[in-house]
C-alpha positions in Angstrom: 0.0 0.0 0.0 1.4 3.7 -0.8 0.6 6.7 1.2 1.2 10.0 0.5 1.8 12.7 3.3 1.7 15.8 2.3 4.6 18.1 3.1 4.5 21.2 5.1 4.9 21.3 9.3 2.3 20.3 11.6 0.7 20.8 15.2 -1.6 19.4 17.0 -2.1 17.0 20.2 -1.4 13.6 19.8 -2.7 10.6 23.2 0.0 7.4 22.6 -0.6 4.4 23.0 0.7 1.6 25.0 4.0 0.3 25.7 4.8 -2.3 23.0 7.6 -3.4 25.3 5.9 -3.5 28.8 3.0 -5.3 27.5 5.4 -8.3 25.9 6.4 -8.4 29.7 3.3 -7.9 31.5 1.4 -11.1 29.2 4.6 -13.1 30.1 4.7 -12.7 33.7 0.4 -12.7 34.1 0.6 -15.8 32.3 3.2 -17.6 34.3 1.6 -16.2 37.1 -0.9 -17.7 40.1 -3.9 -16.0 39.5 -6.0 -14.4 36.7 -5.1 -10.8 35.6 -6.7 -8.1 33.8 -4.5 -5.7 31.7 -5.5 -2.3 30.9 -3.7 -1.0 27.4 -4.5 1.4 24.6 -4.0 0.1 21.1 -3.2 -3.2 20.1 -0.5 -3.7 17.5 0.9 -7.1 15.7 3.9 -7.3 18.1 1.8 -7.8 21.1 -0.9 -10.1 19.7 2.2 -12.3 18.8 3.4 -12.8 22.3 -0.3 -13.4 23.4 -0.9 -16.2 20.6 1.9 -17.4 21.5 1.2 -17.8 25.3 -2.3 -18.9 24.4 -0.4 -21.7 22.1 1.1 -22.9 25.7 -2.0 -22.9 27.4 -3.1 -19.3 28.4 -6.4 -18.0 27.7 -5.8 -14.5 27.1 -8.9 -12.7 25.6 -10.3 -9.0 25.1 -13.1 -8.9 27.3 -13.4 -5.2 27.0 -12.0 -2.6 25.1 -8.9 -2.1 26.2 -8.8 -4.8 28.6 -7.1 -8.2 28.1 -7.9 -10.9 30.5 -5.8 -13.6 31.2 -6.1 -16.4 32.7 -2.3 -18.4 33.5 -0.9 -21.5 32.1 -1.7 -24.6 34.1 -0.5 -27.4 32.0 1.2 -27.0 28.3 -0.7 -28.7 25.8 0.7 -32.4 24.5 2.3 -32.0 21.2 3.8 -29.8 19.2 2.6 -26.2 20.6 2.6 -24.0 17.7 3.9 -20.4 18.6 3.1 -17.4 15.6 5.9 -14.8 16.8 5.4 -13.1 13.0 8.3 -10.4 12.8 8.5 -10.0 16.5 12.2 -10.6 17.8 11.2 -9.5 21.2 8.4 -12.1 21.2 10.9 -14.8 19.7 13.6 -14.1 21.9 11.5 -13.8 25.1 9.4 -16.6 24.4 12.1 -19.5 23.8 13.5 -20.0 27.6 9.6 -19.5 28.2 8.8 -22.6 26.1 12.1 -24.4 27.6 11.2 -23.8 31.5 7.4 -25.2 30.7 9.0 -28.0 28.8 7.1 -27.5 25.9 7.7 -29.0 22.4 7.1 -26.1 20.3 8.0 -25.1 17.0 8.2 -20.9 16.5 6.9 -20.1 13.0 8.8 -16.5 11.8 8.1 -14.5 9.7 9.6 -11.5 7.6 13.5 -11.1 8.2 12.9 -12.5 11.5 14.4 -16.1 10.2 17.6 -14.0 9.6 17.9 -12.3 12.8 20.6 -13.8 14.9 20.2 -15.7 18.3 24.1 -16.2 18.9 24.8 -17.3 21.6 21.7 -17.4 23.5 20.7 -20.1 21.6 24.2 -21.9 22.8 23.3 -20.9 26.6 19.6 -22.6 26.0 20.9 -25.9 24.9 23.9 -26.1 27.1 21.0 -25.7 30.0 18.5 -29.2 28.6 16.8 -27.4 25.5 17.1 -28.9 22.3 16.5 -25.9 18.6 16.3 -27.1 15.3 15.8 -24.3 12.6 14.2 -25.4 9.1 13.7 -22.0 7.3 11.5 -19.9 9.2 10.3 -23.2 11.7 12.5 -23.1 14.9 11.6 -26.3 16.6 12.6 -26.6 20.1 12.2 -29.3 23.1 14.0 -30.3 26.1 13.5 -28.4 29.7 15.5 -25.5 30.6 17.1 -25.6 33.8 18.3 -23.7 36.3 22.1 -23.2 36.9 25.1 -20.5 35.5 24.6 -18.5 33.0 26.5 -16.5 30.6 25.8 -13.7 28.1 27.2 -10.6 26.9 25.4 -7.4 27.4 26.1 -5.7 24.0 24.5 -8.0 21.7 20.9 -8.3 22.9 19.1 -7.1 26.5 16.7 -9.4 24.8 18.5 -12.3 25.3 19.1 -11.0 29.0 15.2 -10.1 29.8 14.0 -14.1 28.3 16.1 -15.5 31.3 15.3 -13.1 33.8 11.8 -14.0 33.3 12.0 -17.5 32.5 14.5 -18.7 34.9 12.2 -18.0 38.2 9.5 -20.5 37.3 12.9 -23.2 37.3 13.9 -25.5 39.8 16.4 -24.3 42.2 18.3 -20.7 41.3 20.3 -19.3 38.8 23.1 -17.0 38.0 23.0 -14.9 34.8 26.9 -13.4 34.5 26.7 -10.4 32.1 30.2 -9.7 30.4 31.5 -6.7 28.4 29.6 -3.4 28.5 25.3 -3.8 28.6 24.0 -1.7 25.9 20.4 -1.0 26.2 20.1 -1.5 29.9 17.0 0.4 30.1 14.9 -2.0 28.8 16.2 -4.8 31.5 15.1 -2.2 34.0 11.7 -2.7 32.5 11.6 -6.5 32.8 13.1 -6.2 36.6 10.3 -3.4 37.2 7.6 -6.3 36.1 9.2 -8.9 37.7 9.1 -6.9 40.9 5.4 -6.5 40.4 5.2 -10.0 40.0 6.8 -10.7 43.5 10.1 -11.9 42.0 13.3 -9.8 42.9 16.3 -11.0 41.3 19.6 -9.7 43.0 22.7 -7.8 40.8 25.8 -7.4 41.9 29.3 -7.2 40.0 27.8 -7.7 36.6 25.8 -10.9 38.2 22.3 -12.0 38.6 21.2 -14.1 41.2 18.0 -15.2 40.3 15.9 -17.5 42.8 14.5 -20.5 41.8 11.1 -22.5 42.1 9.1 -19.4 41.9 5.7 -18.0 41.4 4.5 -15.1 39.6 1.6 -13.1 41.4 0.7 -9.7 39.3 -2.0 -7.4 41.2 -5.4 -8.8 39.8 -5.7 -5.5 37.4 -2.6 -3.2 36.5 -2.3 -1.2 33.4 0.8 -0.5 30.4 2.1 2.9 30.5 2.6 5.3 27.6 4.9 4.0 24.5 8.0 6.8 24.0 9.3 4.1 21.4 6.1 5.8 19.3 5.8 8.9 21.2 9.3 9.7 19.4 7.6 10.4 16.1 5.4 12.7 17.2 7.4 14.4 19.1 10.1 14.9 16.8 7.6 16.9 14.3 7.2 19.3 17.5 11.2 19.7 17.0 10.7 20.1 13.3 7.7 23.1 13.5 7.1 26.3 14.8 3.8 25.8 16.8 4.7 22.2 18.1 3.1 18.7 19.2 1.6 17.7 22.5 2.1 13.7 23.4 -0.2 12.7 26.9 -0.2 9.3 27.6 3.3 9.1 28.8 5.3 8.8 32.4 8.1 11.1 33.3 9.7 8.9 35.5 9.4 5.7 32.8 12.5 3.4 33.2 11.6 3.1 28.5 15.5 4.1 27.4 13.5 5.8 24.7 12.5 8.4 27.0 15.8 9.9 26.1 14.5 11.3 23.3 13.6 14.1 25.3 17.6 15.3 26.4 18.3 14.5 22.4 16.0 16.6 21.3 16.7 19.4 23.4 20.7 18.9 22.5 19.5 19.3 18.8 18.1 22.8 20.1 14.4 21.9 20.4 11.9 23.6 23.5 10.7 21.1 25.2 8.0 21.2 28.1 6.8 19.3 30.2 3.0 19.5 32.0 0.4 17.9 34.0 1.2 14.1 32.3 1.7 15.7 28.9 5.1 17.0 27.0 5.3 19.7 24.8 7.9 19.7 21.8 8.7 23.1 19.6 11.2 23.3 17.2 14.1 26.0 17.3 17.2 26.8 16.3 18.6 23.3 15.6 22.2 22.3 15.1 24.2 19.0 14.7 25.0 16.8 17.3 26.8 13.6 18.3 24.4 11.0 19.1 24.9 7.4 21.0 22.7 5.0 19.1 23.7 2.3 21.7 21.0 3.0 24.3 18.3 3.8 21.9 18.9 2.2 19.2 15.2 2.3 17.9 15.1 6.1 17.6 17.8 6.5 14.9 15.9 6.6 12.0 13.3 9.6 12.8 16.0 11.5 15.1 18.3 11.0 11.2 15.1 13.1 10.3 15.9 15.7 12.6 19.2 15.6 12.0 18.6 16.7 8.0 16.8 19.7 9.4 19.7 20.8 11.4 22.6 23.1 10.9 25.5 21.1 10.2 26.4 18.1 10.7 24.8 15.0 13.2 27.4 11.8 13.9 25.6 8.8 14.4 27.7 6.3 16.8 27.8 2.2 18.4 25.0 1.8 16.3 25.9 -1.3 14.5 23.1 -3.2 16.0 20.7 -1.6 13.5 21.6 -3.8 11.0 20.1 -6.7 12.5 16.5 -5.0 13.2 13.7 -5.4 10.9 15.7 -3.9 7.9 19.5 -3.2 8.1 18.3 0.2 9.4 21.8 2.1 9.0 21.2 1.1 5.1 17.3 1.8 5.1 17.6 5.0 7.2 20.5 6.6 4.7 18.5 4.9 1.8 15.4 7.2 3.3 17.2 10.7 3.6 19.3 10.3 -0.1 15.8 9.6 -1.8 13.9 12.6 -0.6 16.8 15.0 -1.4 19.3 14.6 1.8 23.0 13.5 2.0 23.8 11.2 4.2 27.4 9.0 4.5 26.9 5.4 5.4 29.5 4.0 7.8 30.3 0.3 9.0 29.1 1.1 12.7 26.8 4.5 12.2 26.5 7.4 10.1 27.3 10.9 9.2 24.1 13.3 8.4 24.5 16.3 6.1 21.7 18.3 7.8 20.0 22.4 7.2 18.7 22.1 3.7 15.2 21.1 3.1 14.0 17.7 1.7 12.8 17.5 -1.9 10.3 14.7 -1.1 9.7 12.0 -3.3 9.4 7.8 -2.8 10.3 6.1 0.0 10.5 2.9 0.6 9.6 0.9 3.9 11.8 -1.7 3.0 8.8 -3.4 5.3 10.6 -1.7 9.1 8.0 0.7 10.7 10.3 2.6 12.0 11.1 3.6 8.5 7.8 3.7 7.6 7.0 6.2 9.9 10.4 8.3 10.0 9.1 8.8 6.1 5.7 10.5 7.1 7.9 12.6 9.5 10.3 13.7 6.7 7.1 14.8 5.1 7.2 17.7 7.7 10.5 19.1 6.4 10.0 18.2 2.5 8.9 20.6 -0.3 6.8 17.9 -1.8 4.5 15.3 -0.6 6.1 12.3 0.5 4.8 8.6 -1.1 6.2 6.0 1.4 5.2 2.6 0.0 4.6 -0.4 2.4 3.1 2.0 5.4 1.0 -1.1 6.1 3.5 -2.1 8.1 3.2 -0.1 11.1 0.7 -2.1 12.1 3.9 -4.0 13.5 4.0 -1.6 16.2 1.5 1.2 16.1 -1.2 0.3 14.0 -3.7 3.6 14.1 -0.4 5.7 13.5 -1.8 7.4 10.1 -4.7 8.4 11.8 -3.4 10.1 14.5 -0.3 11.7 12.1 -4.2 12.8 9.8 -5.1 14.3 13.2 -2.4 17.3 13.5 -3.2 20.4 11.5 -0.9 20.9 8.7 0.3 24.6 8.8 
């Protein structure tokens, strides 16, 4: 599907919706849990129904029951057979899901979809079948068996936090404890402060000390009977960068201050670009101003390169782009896609092995962009629209149903100036 945004600025008010990541985590741990859960959200994306088809596929019932309300009920008993887990593109779902599967002692096979079957799982996957688990990949099947057990663990914490969160919440439900050793420098830390925030609502506390994890075995999960996802500044980052690219600004609601998302950074990155930001009552306030080049550290947010490279061809200058080769194993090889984006509407951009170099203060010609099927390209495109002479044809916007399915609507919502 093509869509066309229209170039020119815009303004307006903009509610987000829930936390892709947290909800991955809240599903996991209510479903492993004791006792039936309700989950309050706001918008439902592909991502999320992933991880619950895939915890229903182990024996949850997780169900809508109103809107904006998922019920569910935990896993008492896996199913005999072969479970089969959709993850679709979702590498957090895949990722988080396999010592799952392992410490229930399923037999499962995870059916992926996309580039998903190309994404790496080095050396997790060694860690999961040195610890009883048995992974067989046949195109885009991953077949697994075997039980996970408890005991040392090893991983290092600048490939994947992903890698690190699946064990943190799998490894509680295992018989006797566990140690998770994290070597090297943890990139991304942020979002395994979300996983220990819902394990600690869960009633599990895992220890750190000296790049360790103590994590106590034999374990069981108790949620509160209803709790509710907070605001997702993953999304909130679009929206708030076309506040830093106008001169009458957006206003995001839906979102917590005190949020341990690393994406909440966009806030100090956009204000180092030269952007006014405010703050209000529960809802944040971004204007543009005078902005100018910067050097900026894709290794704790990796998933706001792309639109911040927007912002980056709007400022004076020049914007570096560092430690971010991890984007080339995302849904695209996003260092490619995101220099592939700015060069066909009109930017210059240099391409590097581990980040790049933006060419920013002239405006964007628009034109056709392609999705390369990554939402976050997707929607960095319909941001460029902001700062583009012409309209804007980004082909593929379907797939931003990945993570933020009504995202057209609400970028239709703000008044084009």
């Amino acid at each position: 599907m093509v869509y066309t945004a229209i170039a020119g600025s815009r303004s307006g008010k903009v509610h987000i919706p829930s936390s892709k990541s947290q909800m991955h985590r809240l599903l996991i741990c209510a479903a492993l849990g004791s006792s039936e859960t309700d989950i309050s959200f706001n918008g439902m994306s592909k991502d999320i129904r992933a991880t619950a088809d895939c915890l229903n596929a182990l024996g949850a019932e997780i169900r809508e029951v109103s809107e904006g309300v998922l019920h569910v009920r935990p896993i008492t008993k896996v199913p005999e057979g072969l479970c089969k887990l959709p993850c679709g593109e979702s590498g957090s779902t895949l990722r988080f899901m396999l010592p799952v599967a392992g410490v229930l002692g399923a037999q499962a096979v995870f059916l992926m979809e996309g580039r998903l079957p190309q994404r790496p799982l080095a050396p997790f996957d060694a860690q999961l079948t040195a610890h009883g688990m048995q992974l067989c990949k046949e195109n885009d099947l991953l077949y697994v068996s075997g039980k996970l057990s408890s005991g040392s663990y090893t991983l290092p914490g600048d490939v994947s936090s992903q890698y690190i969160s699946g064990l943190l919440m799998a490894l509680p439900l295992a018989e006797g404890s566990s140690t998770l050793e994290i070597t090297g420098k943890t990139e991304s830390a942020a979002y395994i402060d979300m996983t220990l925030d819902v394990l600690r609502a869960s009633g599990v506390s895992p220890a750190y000390e000296n790049n360790h994890y103590q994590i106590p075995g034999s374990k069981t999960y108790t949620l509160p009977p209803s709790c509710s996802a907070e605001g997702d500044w993953s999304n909130a980052a679009f929206f708030l960068s076309i506040g830093a690219l106008g001169s009458r600004g957006v206003t995001v609601s839906g979102l917590l201050e005190s949020s341990s998302q690393g994406d909440s950074g966009v806030l100090d990155i956009l204000r180092r670009f030269g952007a006014d930001v405010k703050t209000d009552a529960g809802s944040i306030t971004v204007t543009g101003g005078n902005l100018k080049g910067i050097v900026i550290d894709a290794a704790p947010i990796p998933d706001l390169i792309p639109v911040l490279s927007v912002v980056a061809a709007a400022a004076q200058g020049d914007t570096h782009v560092i430690n971010a080769a991890r984007l080339r194993l995302k849904e695209s090889d996003r260092l490619a896609t995101t220099a592939g984006l700015l060069r066909a509407l009109g930017g210059s951009v240099e391409e590097l092995e581990e980040g790049l170099i933006i060419h920013g203060g002239t405006p964007l010609s628009g034109g056709t962009a392609d999705s390369c099927n990554d939402h976050r390209i997707a929607m960095s495109a319909a941001v460029a629209s902001c700062i583009s002479t012409n309209p804007v044809e980004i082909q593929g916007i379907e797939c931003t149903a990945k993570s933020y399915p009504r995202f057209r609507e609400d970028f239709e919502k703000l008044i084009r100036l």
